[in-house]
LUMSE-283025 format. One line per field, with one value per residue (C-alpha): residue number from 1; residue in one letter; x negated, y negated, z negated. Coordinates in steps of 0.25 Angstrom, whole numbers, plus 5000, padded with zeros to 4 digits. Layout:
BEGIN
num	NUM, ...
residuo	A, ...
east	X, ...
north	Y, ...
up	Z, ...
This chain:
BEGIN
num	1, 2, 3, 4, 5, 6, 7, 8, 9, 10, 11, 12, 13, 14, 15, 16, 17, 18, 19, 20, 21, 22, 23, 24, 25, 26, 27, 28, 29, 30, 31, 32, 33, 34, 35, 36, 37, 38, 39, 40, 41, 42, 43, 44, 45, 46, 47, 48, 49, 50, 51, 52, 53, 54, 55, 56, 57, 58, 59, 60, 61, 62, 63, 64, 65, 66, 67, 68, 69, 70, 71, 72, 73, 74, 75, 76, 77, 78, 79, 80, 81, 82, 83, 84, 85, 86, 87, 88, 89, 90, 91, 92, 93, 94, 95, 96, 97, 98, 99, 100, 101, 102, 103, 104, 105, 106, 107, 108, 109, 110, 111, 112, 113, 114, 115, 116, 117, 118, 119, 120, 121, 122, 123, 124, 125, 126, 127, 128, 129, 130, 131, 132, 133, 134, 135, 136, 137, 138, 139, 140, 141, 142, 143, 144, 145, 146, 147, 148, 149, 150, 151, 152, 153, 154, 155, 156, 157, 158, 159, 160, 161, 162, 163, 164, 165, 166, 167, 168, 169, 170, 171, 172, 173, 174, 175, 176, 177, 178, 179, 180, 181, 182, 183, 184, 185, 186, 187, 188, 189, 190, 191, 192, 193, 194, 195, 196, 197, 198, 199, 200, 201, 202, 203, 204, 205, 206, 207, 208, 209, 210, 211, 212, 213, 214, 215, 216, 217, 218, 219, 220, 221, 222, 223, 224, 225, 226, 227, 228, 229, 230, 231, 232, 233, 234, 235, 236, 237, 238, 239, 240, 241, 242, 243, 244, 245, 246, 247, 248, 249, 250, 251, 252, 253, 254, 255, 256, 257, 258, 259, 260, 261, 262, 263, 264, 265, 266, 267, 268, 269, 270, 271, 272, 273, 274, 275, 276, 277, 278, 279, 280, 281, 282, 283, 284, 285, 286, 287, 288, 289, 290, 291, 292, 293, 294, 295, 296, 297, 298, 299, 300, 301, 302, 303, 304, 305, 306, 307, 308, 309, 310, 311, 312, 313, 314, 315, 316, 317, 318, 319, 320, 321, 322, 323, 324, 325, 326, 327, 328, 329, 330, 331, 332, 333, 334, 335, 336, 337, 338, 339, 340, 341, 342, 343, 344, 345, 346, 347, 348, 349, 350, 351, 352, 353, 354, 355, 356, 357, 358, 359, 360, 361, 362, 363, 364, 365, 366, 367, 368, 369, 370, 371, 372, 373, 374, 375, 376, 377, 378, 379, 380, 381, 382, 383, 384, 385, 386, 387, 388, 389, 390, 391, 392, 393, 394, 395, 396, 397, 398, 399, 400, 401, 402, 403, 404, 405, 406, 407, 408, 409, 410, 411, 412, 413, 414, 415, 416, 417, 418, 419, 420, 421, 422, 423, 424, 425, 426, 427, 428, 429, 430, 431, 432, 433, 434, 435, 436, 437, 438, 439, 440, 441, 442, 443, 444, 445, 446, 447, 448, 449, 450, 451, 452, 453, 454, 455, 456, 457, 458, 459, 460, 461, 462, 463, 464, 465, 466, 467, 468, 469, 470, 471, 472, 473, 474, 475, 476, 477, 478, 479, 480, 481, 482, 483, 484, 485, 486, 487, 488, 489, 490, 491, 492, 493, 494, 495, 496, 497, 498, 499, 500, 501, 502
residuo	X, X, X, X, X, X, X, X, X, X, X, X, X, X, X, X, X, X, X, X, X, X, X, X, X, X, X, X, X, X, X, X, X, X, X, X, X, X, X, X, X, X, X, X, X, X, X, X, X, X, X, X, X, X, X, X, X, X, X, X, X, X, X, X, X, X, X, X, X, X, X, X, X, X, X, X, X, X, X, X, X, X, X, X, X, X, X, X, X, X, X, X, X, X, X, X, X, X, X, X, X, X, X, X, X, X, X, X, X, X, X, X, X, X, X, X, X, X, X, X, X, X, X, X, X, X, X, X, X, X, X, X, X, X, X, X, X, X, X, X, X, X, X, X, X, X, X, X, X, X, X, X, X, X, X, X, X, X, X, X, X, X, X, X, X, X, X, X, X, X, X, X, X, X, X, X, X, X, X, X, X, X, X, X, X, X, X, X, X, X, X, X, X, X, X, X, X, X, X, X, X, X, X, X, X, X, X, X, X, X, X, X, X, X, X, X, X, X, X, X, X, X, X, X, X, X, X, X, X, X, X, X, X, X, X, X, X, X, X, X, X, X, X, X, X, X, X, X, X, X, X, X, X, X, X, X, X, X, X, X, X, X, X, X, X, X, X, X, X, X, X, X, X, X, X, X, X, X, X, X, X, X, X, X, X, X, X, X, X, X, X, X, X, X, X, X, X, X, X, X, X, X, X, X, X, X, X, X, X, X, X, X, X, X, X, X, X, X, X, X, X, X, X, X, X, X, X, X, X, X, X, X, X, X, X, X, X, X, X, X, X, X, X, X, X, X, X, X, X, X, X, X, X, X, X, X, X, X, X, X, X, X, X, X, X, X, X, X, X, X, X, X, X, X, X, X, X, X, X, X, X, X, X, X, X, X, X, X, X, X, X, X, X, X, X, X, X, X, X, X, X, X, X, X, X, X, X, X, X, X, X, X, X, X, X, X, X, X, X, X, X, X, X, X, X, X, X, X, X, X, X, X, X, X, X, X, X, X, X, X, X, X, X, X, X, X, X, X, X, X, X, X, X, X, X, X, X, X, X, X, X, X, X, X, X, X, X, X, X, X, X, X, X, X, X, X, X, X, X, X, X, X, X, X, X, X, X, X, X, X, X, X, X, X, X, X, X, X, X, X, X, X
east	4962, 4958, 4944, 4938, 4932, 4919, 4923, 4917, 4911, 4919, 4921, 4920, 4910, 4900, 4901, 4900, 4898, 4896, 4908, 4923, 4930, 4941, 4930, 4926, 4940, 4943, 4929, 4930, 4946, 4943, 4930, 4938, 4950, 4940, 4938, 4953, 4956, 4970, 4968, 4959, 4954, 4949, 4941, 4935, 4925, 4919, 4917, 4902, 4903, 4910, 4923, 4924, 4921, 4912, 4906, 4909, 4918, 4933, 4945, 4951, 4940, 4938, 4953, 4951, 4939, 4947, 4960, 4953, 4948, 4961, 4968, 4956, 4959, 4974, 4971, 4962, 4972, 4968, 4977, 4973, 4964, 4953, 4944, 4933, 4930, 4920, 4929, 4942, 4945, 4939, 4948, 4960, 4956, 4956, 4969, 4976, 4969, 4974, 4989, 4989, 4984, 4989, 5002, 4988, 4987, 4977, 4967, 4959, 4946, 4936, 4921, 4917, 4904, 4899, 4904, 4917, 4921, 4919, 4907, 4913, 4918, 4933, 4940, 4946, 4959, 4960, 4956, 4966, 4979, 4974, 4974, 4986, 4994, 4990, 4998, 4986, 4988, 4977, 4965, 4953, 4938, 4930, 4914, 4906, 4904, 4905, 4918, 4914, 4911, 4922, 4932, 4935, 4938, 4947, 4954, 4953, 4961, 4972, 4976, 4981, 4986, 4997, 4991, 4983, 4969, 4958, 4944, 4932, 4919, 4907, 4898, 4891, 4880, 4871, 4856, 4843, 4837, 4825, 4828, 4843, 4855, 4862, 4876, 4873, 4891, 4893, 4907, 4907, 4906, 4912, 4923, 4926, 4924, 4936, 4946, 4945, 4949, 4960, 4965, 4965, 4974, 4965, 4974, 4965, 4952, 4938, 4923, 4913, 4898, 4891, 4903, 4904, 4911, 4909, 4914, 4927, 4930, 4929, 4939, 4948, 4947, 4951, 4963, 4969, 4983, 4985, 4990, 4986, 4991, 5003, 5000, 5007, 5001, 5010, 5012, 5007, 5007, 4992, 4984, 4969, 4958, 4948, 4940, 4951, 4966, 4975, 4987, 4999, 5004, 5013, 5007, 5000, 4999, 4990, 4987, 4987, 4978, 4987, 4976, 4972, 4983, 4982, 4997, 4994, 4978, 4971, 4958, 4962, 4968, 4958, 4949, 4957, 4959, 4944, 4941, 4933, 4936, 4924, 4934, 4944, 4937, 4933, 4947, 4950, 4938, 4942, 4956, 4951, 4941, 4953, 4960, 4966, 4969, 4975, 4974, 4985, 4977, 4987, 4981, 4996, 4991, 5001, 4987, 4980, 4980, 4985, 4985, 4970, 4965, 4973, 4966, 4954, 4955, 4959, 4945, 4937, 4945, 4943, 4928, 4925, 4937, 4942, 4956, 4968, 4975, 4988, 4990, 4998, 5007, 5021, 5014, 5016, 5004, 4995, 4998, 4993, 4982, 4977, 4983, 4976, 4962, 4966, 4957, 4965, 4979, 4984, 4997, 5005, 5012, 5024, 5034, 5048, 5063, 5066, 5070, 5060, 5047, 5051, 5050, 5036, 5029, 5033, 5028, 5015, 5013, 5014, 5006, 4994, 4995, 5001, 5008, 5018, 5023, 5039, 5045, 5059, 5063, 5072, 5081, 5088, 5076, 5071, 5082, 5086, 5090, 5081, 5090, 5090, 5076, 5075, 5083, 5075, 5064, 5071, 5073, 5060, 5054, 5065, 5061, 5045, 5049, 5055, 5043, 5035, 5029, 5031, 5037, 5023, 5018, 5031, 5027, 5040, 5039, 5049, 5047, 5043, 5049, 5046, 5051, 5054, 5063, 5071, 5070, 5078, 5072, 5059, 5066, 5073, 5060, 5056, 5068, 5066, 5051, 5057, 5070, 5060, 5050, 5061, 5072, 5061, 5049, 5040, 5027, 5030, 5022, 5025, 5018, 5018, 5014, 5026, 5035, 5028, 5027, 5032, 5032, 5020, 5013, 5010, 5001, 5010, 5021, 5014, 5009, 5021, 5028, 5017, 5019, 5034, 5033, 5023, 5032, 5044, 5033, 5026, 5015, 5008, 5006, 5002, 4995, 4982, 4972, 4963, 4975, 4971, 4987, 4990, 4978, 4979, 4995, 4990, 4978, 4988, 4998, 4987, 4984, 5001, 4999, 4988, 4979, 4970, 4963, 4951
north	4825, 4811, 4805, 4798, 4781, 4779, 4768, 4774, 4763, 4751, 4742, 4727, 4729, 4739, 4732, 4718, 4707, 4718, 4723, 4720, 4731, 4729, 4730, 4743, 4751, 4745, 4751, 4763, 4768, 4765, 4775, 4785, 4784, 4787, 4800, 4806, 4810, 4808, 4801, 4789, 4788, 4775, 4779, 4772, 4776, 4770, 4757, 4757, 4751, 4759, 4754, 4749, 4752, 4761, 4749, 4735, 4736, 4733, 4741, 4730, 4725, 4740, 4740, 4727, 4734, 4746, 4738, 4731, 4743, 4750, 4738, 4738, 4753, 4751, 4741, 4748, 4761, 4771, 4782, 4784, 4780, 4790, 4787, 4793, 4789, 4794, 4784, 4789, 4774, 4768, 4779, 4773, 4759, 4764, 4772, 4760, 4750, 4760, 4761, 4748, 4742, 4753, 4764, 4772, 4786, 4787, 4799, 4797, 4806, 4809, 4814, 4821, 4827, 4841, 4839, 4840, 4824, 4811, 4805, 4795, 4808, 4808, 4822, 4828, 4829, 4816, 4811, 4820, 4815, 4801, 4799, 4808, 4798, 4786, 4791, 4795, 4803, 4813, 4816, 4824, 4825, 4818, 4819, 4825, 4837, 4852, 4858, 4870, 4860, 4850, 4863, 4863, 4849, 4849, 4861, 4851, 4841, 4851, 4856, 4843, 4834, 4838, 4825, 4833, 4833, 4830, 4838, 4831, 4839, 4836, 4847, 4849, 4840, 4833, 4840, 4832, 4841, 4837, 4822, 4824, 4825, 4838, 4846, 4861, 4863, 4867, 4867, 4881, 4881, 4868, 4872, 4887, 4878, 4869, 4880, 4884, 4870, 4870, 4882, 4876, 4866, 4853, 4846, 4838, 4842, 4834, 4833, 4822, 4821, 4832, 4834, 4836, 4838, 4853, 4852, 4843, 4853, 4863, 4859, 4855, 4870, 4873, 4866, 4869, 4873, 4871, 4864, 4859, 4870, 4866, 4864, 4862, 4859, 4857, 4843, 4840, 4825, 4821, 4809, 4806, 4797, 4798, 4809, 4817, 4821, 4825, 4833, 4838, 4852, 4851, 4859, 4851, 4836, 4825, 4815, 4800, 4791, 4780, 4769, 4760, 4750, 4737, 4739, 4738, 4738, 4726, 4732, 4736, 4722, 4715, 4723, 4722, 4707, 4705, 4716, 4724, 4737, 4746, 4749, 4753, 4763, 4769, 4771, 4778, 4788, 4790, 4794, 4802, 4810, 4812, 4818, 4809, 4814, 4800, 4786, 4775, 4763, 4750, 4735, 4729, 4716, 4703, 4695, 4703, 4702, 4717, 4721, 4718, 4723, 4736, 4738, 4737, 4744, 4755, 4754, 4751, 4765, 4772, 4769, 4778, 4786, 4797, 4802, 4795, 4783, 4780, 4765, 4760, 4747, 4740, 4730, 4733, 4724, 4732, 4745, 4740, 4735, 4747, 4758, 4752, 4753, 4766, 4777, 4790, 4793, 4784, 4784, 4772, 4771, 4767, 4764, 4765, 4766, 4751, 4747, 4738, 4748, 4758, 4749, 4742, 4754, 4766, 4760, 4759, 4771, 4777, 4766, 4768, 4784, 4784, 4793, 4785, 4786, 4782, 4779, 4780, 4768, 4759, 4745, 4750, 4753, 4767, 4778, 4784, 4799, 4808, 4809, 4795, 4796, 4807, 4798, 4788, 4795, 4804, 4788, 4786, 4800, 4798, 4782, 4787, 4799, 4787, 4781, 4792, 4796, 4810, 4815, 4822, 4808, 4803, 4805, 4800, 4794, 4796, 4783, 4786, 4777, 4775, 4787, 4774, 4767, 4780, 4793, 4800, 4795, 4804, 4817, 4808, 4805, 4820, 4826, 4815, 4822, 4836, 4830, 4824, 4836, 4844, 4837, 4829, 4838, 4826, 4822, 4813, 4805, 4799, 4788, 4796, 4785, 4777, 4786, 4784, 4768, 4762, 4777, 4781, 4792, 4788, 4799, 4809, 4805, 4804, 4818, 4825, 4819, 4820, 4835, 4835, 4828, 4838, 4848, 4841, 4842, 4828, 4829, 4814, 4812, 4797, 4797, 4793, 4804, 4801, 4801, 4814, 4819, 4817, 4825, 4838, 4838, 4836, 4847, 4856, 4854, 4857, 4872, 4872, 4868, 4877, 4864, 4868, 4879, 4877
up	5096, 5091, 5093, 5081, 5084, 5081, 5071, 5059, 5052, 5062, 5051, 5048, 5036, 5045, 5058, 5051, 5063, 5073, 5078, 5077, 5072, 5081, 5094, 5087, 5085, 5100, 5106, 5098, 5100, 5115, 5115, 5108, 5117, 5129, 5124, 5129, 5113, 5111, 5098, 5092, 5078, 5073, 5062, 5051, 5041, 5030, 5028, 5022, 5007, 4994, 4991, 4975, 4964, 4970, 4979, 4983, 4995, 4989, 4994, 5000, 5009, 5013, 5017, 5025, 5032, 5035, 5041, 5050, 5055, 5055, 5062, 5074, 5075, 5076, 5088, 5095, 5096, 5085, 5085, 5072, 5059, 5054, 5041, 5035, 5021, 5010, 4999, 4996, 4991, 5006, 5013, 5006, 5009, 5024, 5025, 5018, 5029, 5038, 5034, 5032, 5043, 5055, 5056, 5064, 5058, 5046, 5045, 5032, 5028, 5019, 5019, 5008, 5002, 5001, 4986, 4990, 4987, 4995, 4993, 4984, 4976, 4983, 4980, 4993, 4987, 4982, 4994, 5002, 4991, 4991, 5007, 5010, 4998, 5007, 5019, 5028, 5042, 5040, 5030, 5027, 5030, 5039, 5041, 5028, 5030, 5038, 5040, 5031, 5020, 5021, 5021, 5005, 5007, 5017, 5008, 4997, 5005, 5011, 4996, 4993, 5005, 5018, 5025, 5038, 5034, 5044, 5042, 5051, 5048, 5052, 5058, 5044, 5039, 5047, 5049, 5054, 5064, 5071, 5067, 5073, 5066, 5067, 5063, 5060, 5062, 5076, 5083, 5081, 5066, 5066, 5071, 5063, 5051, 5056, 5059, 5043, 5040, 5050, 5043, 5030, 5035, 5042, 5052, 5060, 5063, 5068, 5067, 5062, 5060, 5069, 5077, 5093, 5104, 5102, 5088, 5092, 5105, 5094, 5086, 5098, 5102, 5089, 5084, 5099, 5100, 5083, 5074, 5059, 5050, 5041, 5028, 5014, 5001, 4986, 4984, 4972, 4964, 4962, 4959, 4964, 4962, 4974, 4964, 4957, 4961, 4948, 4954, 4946, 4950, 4939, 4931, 4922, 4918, 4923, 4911, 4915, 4906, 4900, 4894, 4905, 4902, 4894, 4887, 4872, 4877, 4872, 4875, 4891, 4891, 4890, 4897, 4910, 4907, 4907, 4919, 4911, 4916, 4908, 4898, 4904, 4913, 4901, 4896, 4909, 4907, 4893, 4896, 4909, 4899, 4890, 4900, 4910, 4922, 4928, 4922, 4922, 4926, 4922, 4921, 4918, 4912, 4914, 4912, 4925, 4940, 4939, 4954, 4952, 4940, 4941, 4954, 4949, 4935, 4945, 4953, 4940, 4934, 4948, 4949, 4937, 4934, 4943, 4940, 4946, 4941, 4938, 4943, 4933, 4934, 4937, 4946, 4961, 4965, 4953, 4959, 4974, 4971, 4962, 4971, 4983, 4980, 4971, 4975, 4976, 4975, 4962, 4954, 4952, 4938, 4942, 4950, 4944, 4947, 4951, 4965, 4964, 4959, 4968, 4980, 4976, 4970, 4981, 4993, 4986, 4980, 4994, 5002, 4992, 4991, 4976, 4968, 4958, 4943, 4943, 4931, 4927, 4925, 4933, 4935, 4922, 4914, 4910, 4908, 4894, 4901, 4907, 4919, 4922, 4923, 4932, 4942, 4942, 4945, 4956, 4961, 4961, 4967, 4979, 4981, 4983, 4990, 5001, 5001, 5004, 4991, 4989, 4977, 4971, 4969, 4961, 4947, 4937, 4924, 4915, 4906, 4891, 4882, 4868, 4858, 4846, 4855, 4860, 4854, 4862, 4876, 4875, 4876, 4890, 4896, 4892, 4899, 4912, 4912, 4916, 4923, 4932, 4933, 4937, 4945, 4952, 4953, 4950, 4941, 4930, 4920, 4907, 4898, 4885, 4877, 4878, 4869, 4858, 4857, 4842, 4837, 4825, 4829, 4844, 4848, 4842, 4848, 4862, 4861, 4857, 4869, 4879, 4873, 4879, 4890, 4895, 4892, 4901, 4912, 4910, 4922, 4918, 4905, 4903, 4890, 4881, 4885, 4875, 4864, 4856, 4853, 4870, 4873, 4863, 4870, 4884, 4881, 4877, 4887, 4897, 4892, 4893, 4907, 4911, 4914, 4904, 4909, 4906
């Protein structure tokens, strides 16, 4: 059993000149200690002001706020760290201080409204995929609502995570009776309620609001003697912004938007040069209108700080856009600083077969919970056979899987060269596409663009090989959404895959 601290809102911005946080933390982990529970929590909740864009606190003070938390929970003798967050973007700003900053075991969770979502709109299972990419111990639900209600949630959250999951209820929503607060959920109902969670697979089990002793003594009676069920659960690749998840079961495709990038866009250039980001957001709802299910963001400019900008672009896009992005660049700084503040579970476009990006883009796709594009290309440049494709990319699926990035999050580009310098490469890079799918049983991606540069007839020629790829298994088409020829292939290529139901 672990008791929770009451360090809910023990921070540096709400305790201004107060308190010190370390004096809290240390009069708080000595309480709970005096209460004979074999565990201490240090928890710590919210810290009062919206995180941007959607308010003024930036990511990095929050971080700041939250490591000195961690650090003063850590020194006081924690056994553990517990958070409760309503921002999927402020829960990642946490578990990061708390990784960062402690090797103490990380329990990150959620509260959620009676619509099924955050208050800030968070989807469960992106919010279950995100936290489970950044490493944490355990996540799930904490206050909210009844355990009746928070059920389908926590259903929500098992589907698609086999990080043990933690559901604290409240005992319903709070009553004014007779001008005092009330919780019509006794330990009774409480606990039946509970038991049906347990069943569907919750692994650690509590209270919150309206909770007593009663309730708590019931649950002890409860799990007495058990263990958390087993559970299992298909492992599939998927992308998330706080609001949607795109997940590929390989049945269909995932279109990735190709147009926010300045190569050859004099109009994009300049508006990145002058940080007038409008345009540019409206680009990204056009293409997501069109049909985009992802968006490669890229803001590779020799002009620009690019670590900076590209971070932001990603927060301007986030702010009004809600599929995931693609975080597109060769600069290891760039991709930091954007994946850092990203809200969800990103993509990083790319890493590639070189020593050299192998070791500076792996260790941070998997501190910063990101799936990862790997082209196939090395020290010798990119292969002319299919084959020699296909080994690079078994390189680069073997190197992330030592880092600990698991193979569903290993999506492989097979480099598409132009059809006017090398004719007989395209049926290579189709052939790699279905080596890949087979040998390797991974994603892939292709920018479908590239094979028609210096040809007549550009969106022809796109189309008819966007055509092929698909049919060699193509998973991520990175393409012009809005180009008319791409979408009549892709519409068809949907009712193909039965993705068009409707």
């Amino acid at each position: 059993m672990a008791v929770t601290t009451n360090t809910f809102g023990a921070n540096a911005r709400k305790l201004g000149a107060n308190a010190r946080v370390q004096d809290i933390f240390d009069a708080a982990i000595g309480c709970a200690r005096q209460s004979g529970a074999r565990y201490v929590a240090a928890d710590i909740g919210p810290l009062g002001a919206l995180l941007e864009p959607m308010g003024t606190l930036s990511f990095s003070d929050a971080y700041d706020l939250f490591a000195e938390q961690v650090r003063a929970a850590d020194t006081a003798g924690a056994d553990l760290i517990i958070e409760t967050m309503t921002d999927l973007l402020e829960a990642k700003a946490a578990v990061l201080a708390a990784k960062e900053n402690s090797a103490l075991p990380v329990f990150a969770t959620m509260t959620f409204e009676e619509s099924g979502k955050s208050f800030l709109g968070a989807a469960p299972d992106a919010v279950a995929r995100t936290l489970e990419a950044l490493s944490v111990d355990a996540l799930g639900i904490n206050c909210s609502l009844g355990p009746t209600t928070l059920r389908p949630i926590l259903q929500q959250m098992l589907e698609v995570t086999s990080c043990p999951v933690i559901v604290q209820a409240n005992a319903g929503l709070p009553q004014v009776v007779g001008g005092v607060t009330t919780y019509p959920v006794g330990p009774e109902e409480y606990c039946a309620a509970v038991s049906q969670m347990i069943k569907d697979g919750a692994g650690i089990v509590g209270g919150c609001c309206g909770t007593s002793p009663d309730h708590i003594r019931g649950l002890a009676r409860l799990i007495a003697g058990d263990k958390p069920r087993k559970r299992s659960h298909r492992r599939l690749t998927s992308l998330t912004s706080a609001r949607e998840c795109v997940e590929l079961d390989g049945n269909g495709f995932a279109v990735v938007g190709e147009r926010i990038n300045p190569t050859g866009r004099p109009d994009l250039k300049d508006a990145l040069l002058d940080e007038e980001y409008d345009d540019i957001v409206d680009e990204a709802l056009s293409q997501v209108q069109a049909g985009a299910a992802l968006l490669d963001v890229n803001a590779s400019l020799p002009e620009l700080d690019e670590p900076e900008v590209l971070a932001e672009l990603v927060k301007q896009i986030q702010e009004v856009c809600s599929v995931p992005l693609q975080i597109d660049s060769d600069n290891p700084a760039a991709l930091e600083a954007a994946v850092r503040s990203y809200n969800g579970k990103p993509l990083i476009n790319s890493v590639n077969g070189t020593k050299e990006s192998l070791e500076a883009i792996l260790p941070l796709a998997r501190h910063y919970g990101c799936a990862v594009i790997g082209l196939t290309l090395d020290e010798r440049g990119v292969p002319s056979t299919a084959r020699e494709r296909l080994e690079i990319a078994r390189k680069i699926v073997e190197a992330a899987s030592a880092y600990g990035i698991p193979r569903e999050d290993v999506i492989i580009d097979c480099v598409v060269t132009s059809a006017a310098t090398d004719q007989h490469a395209v049926s290579e890079i189709l052939q790699a596409v279905f080596l890949v799918k087979r040998e390797l049983g991974v994603k892939t991606a292709l920018g479908i663009s590239n094979i028609s540069f210096g040809l007549p007839a550009r969106k022809l020629v796109n189309a008819t090989f966007l055509s092929a790829a698909l049919a060699c298994g193509l998973d991520l088409p990175i393409v012009d959404p809005q180009d008319a020829r791409c979408k009549e292939v892709l519409d068809t290529w949907r009712v193909f895959n039965a993705q068009d139901a409707g």
